[in-house]
N, C-alpha and C positions, 0 to 999 in steps of 0.2 A: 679516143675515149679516155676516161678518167680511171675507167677498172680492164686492163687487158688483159691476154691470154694466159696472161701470169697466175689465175684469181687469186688476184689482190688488190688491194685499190694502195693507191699512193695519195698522202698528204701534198699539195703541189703551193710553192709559197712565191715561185716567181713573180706571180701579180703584184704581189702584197708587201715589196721588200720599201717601198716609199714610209710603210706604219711599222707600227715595234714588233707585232705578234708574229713572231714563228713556232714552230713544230719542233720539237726536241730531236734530236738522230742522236744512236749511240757512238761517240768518239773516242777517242785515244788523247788525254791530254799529252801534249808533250814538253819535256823538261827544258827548264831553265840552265839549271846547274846543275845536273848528275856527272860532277866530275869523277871519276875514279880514281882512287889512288894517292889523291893530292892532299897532303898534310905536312904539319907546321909552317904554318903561313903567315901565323904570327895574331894577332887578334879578330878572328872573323869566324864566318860559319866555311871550314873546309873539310868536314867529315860527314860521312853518311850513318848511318845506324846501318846498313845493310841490307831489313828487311824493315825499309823504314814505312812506318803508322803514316796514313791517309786520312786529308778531311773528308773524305766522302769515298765509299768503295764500289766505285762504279765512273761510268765517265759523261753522265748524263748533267742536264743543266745542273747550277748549285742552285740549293735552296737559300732563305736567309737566313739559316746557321750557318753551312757550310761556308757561304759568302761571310757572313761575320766573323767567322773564325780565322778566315784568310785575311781579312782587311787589320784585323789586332795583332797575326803574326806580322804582318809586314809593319805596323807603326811600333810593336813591340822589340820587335827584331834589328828595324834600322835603327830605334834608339840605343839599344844595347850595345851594339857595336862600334857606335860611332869612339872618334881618340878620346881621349879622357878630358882634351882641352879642344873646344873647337875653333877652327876658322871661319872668316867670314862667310866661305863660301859652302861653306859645310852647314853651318848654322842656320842659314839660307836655303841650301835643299833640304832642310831638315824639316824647315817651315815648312815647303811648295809642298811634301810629300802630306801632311797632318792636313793642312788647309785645304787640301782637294780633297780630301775624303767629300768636305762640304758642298762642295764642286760635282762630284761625279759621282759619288755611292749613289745607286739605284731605291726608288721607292721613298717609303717613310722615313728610313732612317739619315736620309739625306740632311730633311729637316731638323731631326734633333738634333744632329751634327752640328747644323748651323747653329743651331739657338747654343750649343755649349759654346762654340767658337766665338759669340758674340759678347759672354759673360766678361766682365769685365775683368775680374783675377786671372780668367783664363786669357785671355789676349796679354795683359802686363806678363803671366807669366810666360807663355809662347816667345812672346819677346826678348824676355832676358834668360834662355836659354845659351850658356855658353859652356857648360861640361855637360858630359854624358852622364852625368848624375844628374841635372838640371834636363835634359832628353827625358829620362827615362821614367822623371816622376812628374812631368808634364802628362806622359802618354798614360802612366799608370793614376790618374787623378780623371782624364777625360776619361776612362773604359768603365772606373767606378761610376762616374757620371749617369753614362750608358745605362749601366746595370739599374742606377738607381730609378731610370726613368722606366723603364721597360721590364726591372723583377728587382721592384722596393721589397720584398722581403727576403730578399738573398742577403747575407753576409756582405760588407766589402771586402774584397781582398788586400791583404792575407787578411784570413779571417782572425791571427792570432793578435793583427794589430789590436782589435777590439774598437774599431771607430768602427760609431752606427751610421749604417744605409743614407741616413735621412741627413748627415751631414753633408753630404754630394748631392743632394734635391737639387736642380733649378728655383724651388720655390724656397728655398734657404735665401735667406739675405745673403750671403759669401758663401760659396759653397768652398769647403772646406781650405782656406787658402794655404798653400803650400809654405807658407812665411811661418805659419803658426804651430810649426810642429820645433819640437824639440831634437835635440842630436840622435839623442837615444832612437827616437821615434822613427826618425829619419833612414837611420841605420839598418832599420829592424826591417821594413817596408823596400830598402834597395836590396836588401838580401832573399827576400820574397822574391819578388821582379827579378833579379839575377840567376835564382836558381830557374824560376818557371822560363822562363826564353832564351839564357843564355849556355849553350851547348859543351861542353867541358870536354868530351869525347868519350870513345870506347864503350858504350853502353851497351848493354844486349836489352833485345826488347818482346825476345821470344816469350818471354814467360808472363810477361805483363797484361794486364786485363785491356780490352778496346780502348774503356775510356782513360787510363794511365799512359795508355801509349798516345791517345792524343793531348794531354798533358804534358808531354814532356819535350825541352828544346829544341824547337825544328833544327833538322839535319838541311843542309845546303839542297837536298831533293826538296822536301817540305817546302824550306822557304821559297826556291824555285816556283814551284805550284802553287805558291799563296800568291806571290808577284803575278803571275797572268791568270791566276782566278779570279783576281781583282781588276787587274785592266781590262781583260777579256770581257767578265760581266756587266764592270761599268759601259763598256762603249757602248756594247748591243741595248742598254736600258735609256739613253739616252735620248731625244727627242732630234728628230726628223734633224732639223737646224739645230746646233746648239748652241750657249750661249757663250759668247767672246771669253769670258770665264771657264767656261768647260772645256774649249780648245786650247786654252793656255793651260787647264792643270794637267793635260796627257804631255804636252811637252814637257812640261816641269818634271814631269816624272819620269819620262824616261833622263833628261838631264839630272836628276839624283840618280840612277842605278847608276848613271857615266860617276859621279862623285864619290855615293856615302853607302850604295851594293854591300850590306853586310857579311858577303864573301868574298874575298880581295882576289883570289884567283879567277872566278866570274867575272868580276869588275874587268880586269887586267885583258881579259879577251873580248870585253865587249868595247874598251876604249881602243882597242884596235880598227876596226869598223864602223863605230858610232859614227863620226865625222867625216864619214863619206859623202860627197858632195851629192850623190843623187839622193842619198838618204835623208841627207841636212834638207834639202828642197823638199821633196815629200813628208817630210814635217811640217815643213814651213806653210806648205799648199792646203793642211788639213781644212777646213771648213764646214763640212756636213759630218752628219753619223756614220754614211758610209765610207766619209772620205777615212775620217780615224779607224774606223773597225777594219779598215786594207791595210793601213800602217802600222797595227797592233797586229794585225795578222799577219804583214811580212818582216816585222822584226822578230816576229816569236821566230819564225820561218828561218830568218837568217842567223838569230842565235842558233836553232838547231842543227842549221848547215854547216856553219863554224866547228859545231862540235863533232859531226860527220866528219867532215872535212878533214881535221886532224885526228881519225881514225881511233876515238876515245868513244863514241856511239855510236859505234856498228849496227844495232838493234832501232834505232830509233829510225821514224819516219815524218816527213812533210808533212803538215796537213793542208787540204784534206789528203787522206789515208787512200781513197781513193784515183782522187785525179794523178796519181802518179807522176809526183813535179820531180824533177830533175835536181838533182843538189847544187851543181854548177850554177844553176839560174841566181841563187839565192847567196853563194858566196861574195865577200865582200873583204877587201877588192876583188874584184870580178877578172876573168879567165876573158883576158883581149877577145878569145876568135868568139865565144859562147855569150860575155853578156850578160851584166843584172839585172833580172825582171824589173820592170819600170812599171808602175799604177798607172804611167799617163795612159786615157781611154784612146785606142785605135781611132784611127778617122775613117769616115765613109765605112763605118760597123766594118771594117777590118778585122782579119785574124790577130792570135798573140803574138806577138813575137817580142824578142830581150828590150824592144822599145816602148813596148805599149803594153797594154789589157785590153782583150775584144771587152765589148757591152756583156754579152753572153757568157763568158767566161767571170767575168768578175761577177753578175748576178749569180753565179754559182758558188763562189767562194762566199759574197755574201750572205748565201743561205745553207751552207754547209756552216761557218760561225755564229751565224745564231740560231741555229737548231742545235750547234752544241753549248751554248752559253743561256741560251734566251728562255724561260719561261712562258708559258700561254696567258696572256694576262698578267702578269709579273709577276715580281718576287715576294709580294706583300698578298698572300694570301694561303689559306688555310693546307694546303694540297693534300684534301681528305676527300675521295670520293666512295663513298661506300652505302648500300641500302641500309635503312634499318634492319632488325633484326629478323632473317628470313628464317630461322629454326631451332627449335629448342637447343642447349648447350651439349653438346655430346657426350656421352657417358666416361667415365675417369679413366678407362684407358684404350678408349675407340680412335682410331687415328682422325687428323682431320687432312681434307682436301683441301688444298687453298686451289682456286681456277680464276684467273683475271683473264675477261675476252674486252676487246678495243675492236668500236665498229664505228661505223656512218651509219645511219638510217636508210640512205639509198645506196647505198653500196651491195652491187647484186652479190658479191660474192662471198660476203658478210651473211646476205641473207639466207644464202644455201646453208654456210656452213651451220647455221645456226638452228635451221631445219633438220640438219642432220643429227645435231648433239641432243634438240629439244627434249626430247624421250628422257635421257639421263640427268637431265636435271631436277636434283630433286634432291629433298635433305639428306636420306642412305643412299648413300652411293656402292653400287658393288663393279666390279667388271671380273674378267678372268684371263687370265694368260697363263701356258705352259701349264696346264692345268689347274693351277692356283685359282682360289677364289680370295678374292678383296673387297674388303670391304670400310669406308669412310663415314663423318659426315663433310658433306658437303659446304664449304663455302664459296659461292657463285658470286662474283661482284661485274657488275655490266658496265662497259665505260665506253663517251664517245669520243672520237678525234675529228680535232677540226682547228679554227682558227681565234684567235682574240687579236683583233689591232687595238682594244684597249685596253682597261684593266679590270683586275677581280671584280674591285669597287664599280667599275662603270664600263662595263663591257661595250665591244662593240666585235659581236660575235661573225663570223661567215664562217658556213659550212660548205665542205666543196660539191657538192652536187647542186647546191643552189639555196635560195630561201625556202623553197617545200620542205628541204630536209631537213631547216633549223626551226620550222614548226613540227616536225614529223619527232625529232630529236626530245624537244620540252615536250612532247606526249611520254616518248618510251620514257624519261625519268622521271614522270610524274607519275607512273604509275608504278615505276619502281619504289618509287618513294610513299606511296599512297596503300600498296598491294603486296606488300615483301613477301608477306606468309605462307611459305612451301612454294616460293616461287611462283606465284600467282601471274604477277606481271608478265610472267615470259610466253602465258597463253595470249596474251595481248600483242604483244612483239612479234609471237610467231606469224598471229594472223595479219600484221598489218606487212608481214615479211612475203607475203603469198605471190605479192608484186610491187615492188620496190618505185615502179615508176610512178603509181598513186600511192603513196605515201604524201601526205597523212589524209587522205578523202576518206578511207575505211577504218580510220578512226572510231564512228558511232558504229557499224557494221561489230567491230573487234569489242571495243568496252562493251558490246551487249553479250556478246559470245563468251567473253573472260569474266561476265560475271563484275563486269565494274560501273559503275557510274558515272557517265559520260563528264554530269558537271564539276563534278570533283575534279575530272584530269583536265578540262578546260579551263577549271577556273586557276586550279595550279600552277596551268601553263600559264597564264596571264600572269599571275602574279609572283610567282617561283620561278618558272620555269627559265629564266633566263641566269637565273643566278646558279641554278643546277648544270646548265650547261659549260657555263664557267668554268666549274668548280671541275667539271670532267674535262672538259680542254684544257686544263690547265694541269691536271692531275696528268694526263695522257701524256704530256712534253714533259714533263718533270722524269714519268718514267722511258722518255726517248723512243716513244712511238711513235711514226709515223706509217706503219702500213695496217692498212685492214682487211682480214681482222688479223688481230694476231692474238696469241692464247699465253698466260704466263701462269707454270705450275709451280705453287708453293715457293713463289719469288724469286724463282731462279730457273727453271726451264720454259726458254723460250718459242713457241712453235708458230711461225709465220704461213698463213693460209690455213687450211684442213687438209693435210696429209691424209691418205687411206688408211693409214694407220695410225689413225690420230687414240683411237681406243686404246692400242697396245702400249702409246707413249704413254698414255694419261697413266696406264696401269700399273708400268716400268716404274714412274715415278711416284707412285703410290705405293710399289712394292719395296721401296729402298728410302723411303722412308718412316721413321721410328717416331712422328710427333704423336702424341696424345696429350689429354688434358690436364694431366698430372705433369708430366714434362713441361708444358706448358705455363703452368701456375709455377715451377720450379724455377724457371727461368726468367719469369716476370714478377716474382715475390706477390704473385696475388692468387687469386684460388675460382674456383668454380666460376661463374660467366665471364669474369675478368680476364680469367687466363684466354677464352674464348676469345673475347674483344681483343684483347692483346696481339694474339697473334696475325688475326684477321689484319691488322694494319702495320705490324712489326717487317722487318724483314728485308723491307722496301731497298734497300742499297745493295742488295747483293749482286754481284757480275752477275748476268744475262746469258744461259749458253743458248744456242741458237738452234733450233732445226725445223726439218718443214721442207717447204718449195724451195730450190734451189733460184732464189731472185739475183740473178747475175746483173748484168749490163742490158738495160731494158729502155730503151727510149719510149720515153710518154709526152701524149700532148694534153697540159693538164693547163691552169688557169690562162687565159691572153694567149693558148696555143703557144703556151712556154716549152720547149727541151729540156726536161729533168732526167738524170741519171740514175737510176737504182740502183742499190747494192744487189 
């Protein structure tokens, strides 16, 4: 079954690995370059900050900031660094790394990528890049670009230039050609760009506010992390086949880290290995999306081994985290008696072994990498799931409860728990422990997990217990959507929860009991309701859910199933913490319902601690009678 002894249900993506949609899982990204220790090196990124600033505080898919952020440190960063004069062959991967952006970025911004790449000043000047002054204001003339398409009333940078927005338009006859600036001008704008990416050292970064620390020049960790947040994302966004162009710009890129790697110490360890003959061939062989999303996976793999290996990342691990791989496997050159894992696919569905990939083994790597990379419906979409407004704004210094619960519609074990909490659902929240009495307002946000093999814009949804439940599903949010008020909806959910196996048949049975009207949730479903479901499966993988149900308090304590003691966590965590709506409004610069709203969707990146059902090692027979692995 699909929900076992565990009660939990598992999102199961084996079927589904031929289409883009998967399920978020929470990972461990692992490092490029956290070298320790290693400084003057002479012009590159070789220092750490220590406690160095993160795109994203968490290790769940990237959204499209997170991903933007990472794609401008690495075109910003490799420019920066390159020699002052370049070579042909430098000037050259300078190009492969900018011109695949157009290639491989995920989503919309692919597009405009292209349409900048195709402008014509921009192509002349691409080409006559031959100093890293000539890099850098290439890169810094495309980003304003960007901006200008996607937030015309921002500033260009530096904002001190005082060149308006609108002379980077696309719809400019020349957008601002790089010929026509004066020395002065010139000057003024490399020294911008210099200071914002280029890393000088020794900086403390404790004291600095979030967004100043992500401001400031990626340390060799940072850029590390921009490099495979960027390959990583693009692979898994990719289409089934891709295009002769899409496979050529993963090779090109990893051939620039072997050249113009803006950390020369990095660089130095990776040209050690790059040119391993089984490696050079499994490049060579790429072909489909899964074939690259293996060879981006086990190169990350074998950089991390490498650095294992000479005893400099001790703390670091393989991913995935789980299947507990072997370091040996992935060194390069490889250990005579032991053997470099090989992608070639076992024959006659064989085990792994250092010459092959069973089928089954490698379908689990592919669905461990994009449930940590992949979005539910992609990258180009809103990831706001929330009802309207279910209760007045709490009073100026009432605490507020935040509670995210993640379900399926037939998921029987979702519908227990949910029966259980029903009662406490409500705007004042109280409970008691240790004899303390607490007391909140409540905010309840309902969300479902399940699948997109297409996208926001044009979904193409599967829920796992079948089509019942993806009609069953656009009921419950159309009634959340339709019924917010004091929770009305969840009289409706409870009742159609009484038995999960007819879901949705007691649909008219529940909307009469809940006090709703039938045609409103019918007709909602028809015409919403798919775009609602989206919005929650996509929301659901962004925050790297995949079991149901699971409970998230005030955006950071995690509870997997309904523990017996799920009243005393909820309480715990209510009693330790100090929000109210003064605090609140303090922190968001806005005041009375704002700060309300604010919160309600703030928060969202915060590490996840876990607890609940101990979900160890649990074999499931979930879609096609696939073997998936639990944590």
């Amino acid at each position: 079954t699909i929900c076992p002894v565990a009660r939990v249900c598992k999102v199961g993506r084996r079927g589904f690995l031929a289409s883009s949609g998967m399920v978020g899982v929470l990972r461990t990204l692992l490092f490029l370059a956290p070298l320790a220790g290693v400084l003057g090196c002479g012009k590159g990124v070789c220092n750490d900050y220590g406690h160095e600033p993160r795109f994203d505080e968490s290790s769940r898919p990237p959204s499209a900031t997170v991903l933007g952020r990472a794609t401008w440190t690495v075109l910003h960063t490799t420019a920066a660094y390159l020699p002052d004069t370049l070579n042909e062959v430098q000037a050259e991967k300078f190009g492969d790394v900018v011109r695949g952006v157009a290639n491989i970025y995920p989503g919309d911004g692919r597009d405009l990528f292209m349409s900048i790449l195709k402008e014509s000043t921009i192509v002349d000047e691409l080409k006559g890049v031959k100093t890293v002054k000539d890099a850098q204001l290439v890169v810094w003339k495309m980003h304003n670009m960007v901006s200008a398409a996607v937030h015309p009333s921002r500033a260009a940078f530096p904002a001190s230039a005082g060149i308006p927005t609108s002379r980077f338009s696309l719809d400019a006859p020349a957008p601002f050609p790089l010929s026509s600036m004066d020395a002065i001008t010139k000057q003024h704008i490399l020294n911008g760009v210099t200071k914002r990416w280029v890393l000088t050292g020794g900086l403390e970064v404790d004291h600095l506010s979030k967004r100043d620390q992500l401001n400031l020049p990626p340390d060799r960790t940072m850029l590390g992390r921009a490099y495979w947040t960027y390959i990583h994302t693009s692979s898994v966004y990719l289409p089934h086949t891709p295009s002769v162009a899409q496979v050529e710009s993963f090779k090109q890129l990893f051939d620039a880290i072997y050249e113009i790697f803006p950390c020369p110490v990095c660089r130095g360890h990776f040209r050690k290995f790059y040119h391993d003959e089984k490696l050079q061939k499994e490049l060579g062989q790429m072909k489909s999306k899964h074939g690259i999303m293996l060879v981006c996976w086990k190169m990350h793999n074998v950089v991390s081994a490498d650095g294992i290996h000479r005893g400099e990342w001790d703390t670091t691990k393989l991913f995935p985290h789980e299947a507990h791989l072997h370091t040996s496997s992935f060194v390069v050159p490889s250990d005579e008696d032991k053997g470099q894992m090989s992608l070639n696919p076992c024959p006659d569905k064989g085990n792994t072994t250092h010459t092959c990939l069973s089928s089954d083994d490698g379908f689990e790597v592919l669905s461990d990498i994009q449930g940590r990379w992949q979005i539910e419906g992609g990258i180009d979409q809103p990831l706001v799931d929330r009802s309207p407004e279910q209760c007045e704004p709490p009073g100026e210094n009432q605490k507020i409860l935040k509670m995210d619960v993640y379900v399926m519609a037939k998921c029987p074990w979702c519908a227990k728990s949910m029966e259980k909490i029903a009662d406490t659902i409500k705007c004042d929240y109280s409970c008691e422990i240790d004899g303390e009495t607490y007391e909140a307002r409540l905010d309840f946000q309902l969300h479902m997990v399940g699948l997109n093999n297409g996208t926001y814009a044009d979904p193409w949804l599967r829920a796992i217990h079948g089509p019942s439940e993806l009609v069953g599903e656009r009921l419950e949010l159309c009634a959340r959507e339709h019924y917010p008020r004091e929770y009305q909806y969840m009289r409706f959910i409870r009742c159609m929860d009484k038995n999960v196996t007819t879901v949705p048949l007691e649909a008219p049975e529940c909307a009469h009991k809940a006090g709703m009207d039938l045609d409103v949730l019918v007709a909602c479903a028809n015409l919403d309701g798919e775009r609602l479901v989206a919005g929650s499966y996509g929301y659901a993988s962004w925050m790297g859910i995949d079991i149901t149900p699971t409970f998230v308090l005030n955006h950071k304590k995690k509870v997997l199933g309904l523990p017996k003691n799920f009243t005393d966590i909820v309480c715990q965590q209510l009693a330790s913490t100090s929000t109210s709506l003064a605090e609140v409004s303090a922190s968001s610069g806005g005041s009375g319902s704002a700060g309300w709203g604010s919160l309600s969707q703030g928060g969202q990146a915060e590490d996840l601690l876990v607890t609940g059902l101990a979900v160890g090692l649990m074999t499931l027979v979930v879609v096609g009678a696939a073997l998936m692995v639990m944590r």
